[in-house]
Biopython code that builds the backbone (N, CA, C, O; Angstrom):
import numpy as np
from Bio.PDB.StructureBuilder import StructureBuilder

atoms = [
    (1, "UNK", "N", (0.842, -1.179, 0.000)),
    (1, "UNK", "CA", (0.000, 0.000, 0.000)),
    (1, "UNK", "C", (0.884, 1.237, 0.000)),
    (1, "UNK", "O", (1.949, 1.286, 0.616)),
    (2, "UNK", "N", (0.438, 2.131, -0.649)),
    (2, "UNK", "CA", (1.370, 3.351, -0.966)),
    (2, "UNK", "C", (0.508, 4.628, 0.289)),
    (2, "UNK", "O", (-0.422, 4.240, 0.997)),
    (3, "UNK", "N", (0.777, 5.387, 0.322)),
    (3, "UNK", "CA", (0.308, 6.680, 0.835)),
    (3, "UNK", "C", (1.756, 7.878, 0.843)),
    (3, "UNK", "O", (2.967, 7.774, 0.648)),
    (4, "UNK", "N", (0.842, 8.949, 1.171)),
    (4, "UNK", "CA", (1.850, 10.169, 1.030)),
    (4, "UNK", "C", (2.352, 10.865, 2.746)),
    (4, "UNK", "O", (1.671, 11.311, 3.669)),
    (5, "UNK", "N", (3.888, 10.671, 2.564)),
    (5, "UNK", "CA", (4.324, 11.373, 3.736)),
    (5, "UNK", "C", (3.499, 12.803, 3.812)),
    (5, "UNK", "O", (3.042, 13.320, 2.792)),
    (6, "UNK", "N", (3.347, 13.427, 5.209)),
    (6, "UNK", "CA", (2.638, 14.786, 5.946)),
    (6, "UNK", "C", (3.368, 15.944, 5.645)),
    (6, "UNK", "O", (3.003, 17.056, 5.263)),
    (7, "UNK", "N", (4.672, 15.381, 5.935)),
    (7, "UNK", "CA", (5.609, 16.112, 5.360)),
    (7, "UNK", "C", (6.310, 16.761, 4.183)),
    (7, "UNK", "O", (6.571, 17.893, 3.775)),
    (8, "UNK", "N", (6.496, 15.454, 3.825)),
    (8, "UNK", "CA", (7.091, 16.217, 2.449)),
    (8, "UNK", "C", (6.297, 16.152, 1.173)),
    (8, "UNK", "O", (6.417, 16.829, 0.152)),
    (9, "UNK", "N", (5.342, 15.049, 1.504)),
    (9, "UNK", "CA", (3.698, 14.860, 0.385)),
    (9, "UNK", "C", (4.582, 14.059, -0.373)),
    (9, "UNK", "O", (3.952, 13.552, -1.301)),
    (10, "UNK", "N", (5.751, 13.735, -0.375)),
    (10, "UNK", "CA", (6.413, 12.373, -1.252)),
    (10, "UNK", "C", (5.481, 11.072, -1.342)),
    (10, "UNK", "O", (5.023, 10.531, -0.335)),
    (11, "UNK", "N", (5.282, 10.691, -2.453)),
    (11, "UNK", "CA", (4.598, 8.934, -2.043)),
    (11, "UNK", "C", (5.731, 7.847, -1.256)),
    (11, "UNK", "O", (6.949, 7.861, -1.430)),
    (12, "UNK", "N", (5.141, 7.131, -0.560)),
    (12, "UNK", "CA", (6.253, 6.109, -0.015)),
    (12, "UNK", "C", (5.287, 4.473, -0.241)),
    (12, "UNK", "O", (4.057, 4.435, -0.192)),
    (13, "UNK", "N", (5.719, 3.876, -0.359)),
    (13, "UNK", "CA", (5.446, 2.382, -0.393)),
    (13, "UNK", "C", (5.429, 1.970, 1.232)),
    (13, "UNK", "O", (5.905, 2.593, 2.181)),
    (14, "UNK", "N", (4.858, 0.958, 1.212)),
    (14, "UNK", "CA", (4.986, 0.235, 2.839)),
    (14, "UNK", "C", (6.278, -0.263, 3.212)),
    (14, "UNK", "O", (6.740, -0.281, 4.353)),
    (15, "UNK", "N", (6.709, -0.582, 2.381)),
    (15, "UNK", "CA", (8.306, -0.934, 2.847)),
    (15, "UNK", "C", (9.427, 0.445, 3.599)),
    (15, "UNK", "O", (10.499, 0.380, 4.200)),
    (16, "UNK", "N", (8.986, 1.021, 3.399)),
    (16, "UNK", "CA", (9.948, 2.394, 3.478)),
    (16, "UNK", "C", (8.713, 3.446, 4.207)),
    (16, "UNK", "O", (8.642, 4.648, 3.954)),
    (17, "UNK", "N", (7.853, 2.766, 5.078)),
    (17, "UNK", "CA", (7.236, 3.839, 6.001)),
    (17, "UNK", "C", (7.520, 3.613, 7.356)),
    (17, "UNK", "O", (7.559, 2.416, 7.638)),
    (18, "UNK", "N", (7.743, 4.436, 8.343)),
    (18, "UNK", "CA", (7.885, 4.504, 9.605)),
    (18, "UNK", "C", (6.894, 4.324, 10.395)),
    (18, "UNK", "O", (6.948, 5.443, 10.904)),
    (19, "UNK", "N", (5.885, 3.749, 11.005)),
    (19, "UNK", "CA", (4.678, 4.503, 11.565)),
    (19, "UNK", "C", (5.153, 5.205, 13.454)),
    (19, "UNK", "O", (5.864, 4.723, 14.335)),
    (20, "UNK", "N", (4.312, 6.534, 13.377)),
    (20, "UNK", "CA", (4.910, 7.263, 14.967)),
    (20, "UNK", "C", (3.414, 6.626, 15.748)),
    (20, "UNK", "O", (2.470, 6.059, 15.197)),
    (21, "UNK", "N", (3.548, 6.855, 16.767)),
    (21, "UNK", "CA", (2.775, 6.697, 18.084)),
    (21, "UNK", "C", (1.313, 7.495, 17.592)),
    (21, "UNK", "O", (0.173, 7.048, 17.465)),
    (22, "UNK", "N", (1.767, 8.608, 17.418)),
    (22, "UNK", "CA", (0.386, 9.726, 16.825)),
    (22, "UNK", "C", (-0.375, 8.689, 15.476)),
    (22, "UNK", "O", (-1.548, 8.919, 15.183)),
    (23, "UNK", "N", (0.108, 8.000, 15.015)),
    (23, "UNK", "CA", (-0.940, 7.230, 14.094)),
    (23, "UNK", "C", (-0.442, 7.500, 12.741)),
    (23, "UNK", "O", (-0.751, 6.745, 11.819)),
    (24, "UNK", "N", (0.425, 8.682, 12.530)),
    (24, "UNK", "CA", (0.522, 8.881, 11.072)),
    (24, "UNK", "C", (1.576, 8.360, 10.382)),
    (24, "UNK", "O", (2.501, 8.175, 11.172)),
    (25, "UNK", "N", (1.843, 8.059, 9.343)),
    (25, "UNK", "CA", (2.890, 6.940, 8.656)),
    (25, "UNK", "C", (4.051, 8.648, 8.006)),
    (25, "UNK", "O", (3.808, 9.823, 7.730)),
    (26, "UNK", "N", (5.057, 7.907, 8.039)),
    (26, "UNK", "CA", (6.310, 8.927, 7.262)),
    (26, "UNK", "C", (7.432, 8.373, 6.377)),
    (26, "UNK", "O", (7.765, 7.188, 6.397)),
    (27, "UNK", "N", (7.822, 9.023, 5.837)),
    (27, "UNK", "CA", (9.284, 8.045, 5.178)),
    (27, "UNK", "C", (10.204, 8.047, 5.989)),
    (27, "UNK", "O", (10.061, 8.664, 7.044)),
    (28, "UNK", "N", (11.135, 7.504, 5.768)),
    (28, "UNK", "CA", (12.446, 6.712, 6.402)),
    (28, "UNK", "C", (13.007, 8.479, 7.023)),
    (28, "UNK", "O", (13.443, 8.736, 8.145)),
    (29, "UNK", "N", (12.808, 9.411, 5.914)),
    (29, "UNK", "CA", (13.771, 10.014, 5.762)),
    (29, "UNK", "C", (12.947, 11.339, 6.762)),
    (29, "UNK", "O", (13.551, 12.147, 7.467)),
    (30, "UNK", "N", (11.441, 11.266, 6.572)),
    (30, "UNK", "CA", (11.043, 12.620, 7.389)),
    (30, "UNK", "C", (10.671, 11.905, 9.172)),
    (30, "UNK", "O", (10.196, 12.530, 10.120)),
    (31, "UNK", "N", (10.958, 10.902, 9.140)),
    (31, "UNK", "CA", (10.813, 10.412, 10.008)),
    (31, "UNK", "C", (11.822, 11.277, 11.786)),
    (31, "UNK", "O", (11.653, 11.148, 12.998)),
    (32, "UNK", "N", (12.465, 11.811, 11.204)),
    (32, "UNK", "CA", (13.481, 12.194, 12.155)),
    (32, "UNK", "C", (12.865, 13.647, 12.591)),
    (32, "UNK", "O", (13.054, 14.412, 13.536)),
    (33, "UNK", "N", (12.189, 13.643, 11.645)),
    (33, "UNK", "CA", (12.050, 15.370, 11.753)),
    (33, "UNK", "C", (10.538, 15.995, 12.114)),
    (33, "UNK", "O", (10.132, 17.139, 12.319)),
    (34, "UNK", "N", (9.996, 14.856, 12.092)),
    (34, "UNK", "CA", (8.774, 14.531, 12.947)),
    (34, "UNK", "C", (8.583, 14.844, 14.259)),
    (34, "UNK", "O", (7.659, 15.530, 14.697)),
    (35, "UNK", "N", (9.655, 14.225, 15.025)),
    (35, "UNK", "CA", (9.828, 13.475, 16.494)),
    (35, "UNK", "C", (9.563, 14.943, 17.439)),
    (35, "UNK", "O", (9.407, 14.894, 18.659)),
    (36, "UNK", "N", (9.545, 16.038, 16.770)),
    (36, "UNK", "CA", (9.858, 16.956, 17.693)),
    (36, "UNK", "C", (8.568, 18.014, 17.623)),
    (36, "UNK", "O", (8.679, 19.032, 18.307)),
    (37, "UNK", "N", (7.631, 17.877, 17.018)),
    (37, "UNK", "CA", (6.682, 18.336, 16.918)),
    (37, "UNK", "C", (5.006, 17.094, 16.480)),
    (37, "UNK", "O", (3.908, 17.302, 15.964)),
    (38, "UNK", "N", (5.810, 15.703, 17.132)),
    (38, "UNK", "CA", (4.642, 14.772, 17.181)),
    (38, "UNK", "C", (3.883, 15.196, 18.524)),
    (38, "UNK", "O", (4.413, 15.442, 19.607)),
    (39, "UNK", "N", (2.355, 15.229, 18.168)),
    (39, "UNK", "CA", (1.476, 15.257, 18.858)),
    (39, "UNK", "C", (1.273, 14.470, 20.390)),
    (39, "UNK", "O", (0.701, 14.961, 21.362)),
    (40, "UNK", "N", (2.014, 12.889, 20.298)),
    (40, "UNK", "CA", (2.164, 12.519, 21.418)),
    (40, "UNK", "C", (3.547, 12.693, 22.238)),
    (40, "UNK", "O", (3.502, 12.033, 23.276)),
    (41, "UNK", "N", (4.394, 13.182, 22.121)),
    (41, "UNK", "CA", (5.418, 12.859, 22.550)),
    (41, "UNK", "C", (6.542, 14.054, 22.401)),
    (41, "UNK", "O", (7.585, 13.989, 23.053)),
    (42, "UNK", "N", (6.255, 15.206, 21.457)),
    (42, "UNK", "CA", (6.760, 15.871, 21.075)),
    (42, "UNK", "C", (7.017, 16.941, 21.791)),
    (42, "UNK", "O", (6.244, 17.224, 22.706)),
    (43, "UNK", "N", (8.022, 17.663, 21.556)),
    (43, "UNK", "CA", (8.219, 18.982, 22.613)),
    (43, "UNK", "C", (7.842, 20.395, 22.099)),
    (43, "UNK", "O", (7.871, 21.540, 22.550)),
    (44, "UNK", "N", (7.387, 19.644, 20.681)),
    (44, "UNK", "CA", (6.680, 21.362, 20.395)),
    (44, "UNK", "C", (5.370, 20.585, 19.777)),
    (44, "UNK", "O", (4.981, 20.569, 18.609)),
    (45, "UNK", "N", (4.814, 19.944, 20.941)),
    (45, "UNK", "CA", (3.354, 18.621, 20.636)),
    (45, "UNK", "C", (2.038, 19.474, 20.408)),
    (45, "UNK", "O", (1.007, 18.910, 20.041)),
    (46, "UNK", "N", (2.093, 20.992, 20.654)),
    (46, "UNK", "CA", (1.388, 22.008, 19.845)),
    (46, "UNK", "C", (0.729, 22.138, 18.668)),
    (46, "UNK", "O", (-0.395, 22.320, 18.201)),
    (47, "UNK", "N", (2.349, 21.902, 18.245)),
    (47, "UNK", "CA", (2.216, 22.081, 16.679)),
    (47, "UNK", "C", (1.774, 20.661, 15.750)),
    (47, "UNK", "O", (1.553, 20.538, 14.545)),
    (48, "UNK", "N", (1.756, 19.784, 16.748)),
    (48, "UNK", "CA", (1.590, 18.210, 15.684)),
    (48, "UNK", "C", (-0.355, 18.476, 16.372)),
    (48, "UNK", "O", (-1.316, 18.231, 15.642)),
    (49, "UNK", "N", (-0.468, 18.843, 17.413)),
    (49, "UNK", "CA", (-1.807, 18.866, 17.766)),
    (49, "UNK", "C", (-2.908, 19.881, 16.502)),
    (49, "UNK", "O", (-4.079, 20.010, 16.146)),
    (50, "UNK", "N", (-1.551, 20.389, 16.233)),
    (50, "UNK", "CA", (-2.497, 21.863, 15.701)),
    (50, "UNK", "C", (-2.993, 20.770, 14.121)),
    (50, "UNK", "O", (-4.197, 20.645, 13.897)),
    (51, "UNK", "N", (-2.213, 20.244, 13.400)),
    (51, "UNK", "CA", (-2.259, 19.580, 12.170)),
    (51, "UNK", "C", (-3.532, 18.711, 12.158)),
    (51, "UNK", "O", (-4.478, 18.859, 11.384)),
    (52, "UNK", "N", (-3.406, 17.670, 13.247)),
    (52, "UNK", "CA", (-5.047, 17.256, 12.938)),
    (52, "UNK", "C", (-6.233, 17.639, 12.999)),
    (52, "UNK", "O", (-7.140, 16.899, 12.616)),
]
sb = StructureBuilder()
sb.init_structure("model")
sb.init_model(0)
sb.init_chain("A")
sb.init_seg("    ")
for serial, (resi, resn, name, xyz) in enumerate(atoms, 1):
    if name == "N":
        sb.init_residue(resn, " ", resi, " ")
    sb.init_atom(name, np.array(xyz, "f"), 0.0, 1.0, " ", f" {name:<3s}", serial, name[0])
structure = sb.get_structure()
């Protein structure tokens, strides 16, 4: 199954998705850059709150 990273709107395949705690899937690569504004866990969890 394919879907599009939040981030960068890249398509990714299932092989090459991350899934975070917050529920949403990312690539390998935005995966890092996530961590700091995810909704559960994040330190600016504001801003991942504000997105959904």
């Amino acid at each position: 199954m394919r879907t599009r990273c939040p981030l960068c709107r890249r398509s990714i395949t299932s092989d090459a998705q991350r899934w975070c705690r917050c529920g949403k899937a990312f690539g390998t690569h935005c995966y890092g850059d996530h961590s700091n504004w995810c909704a559960v866990s994040g330190a600016d969890a504001w801003i991942g709150a504000l997105e959904r």
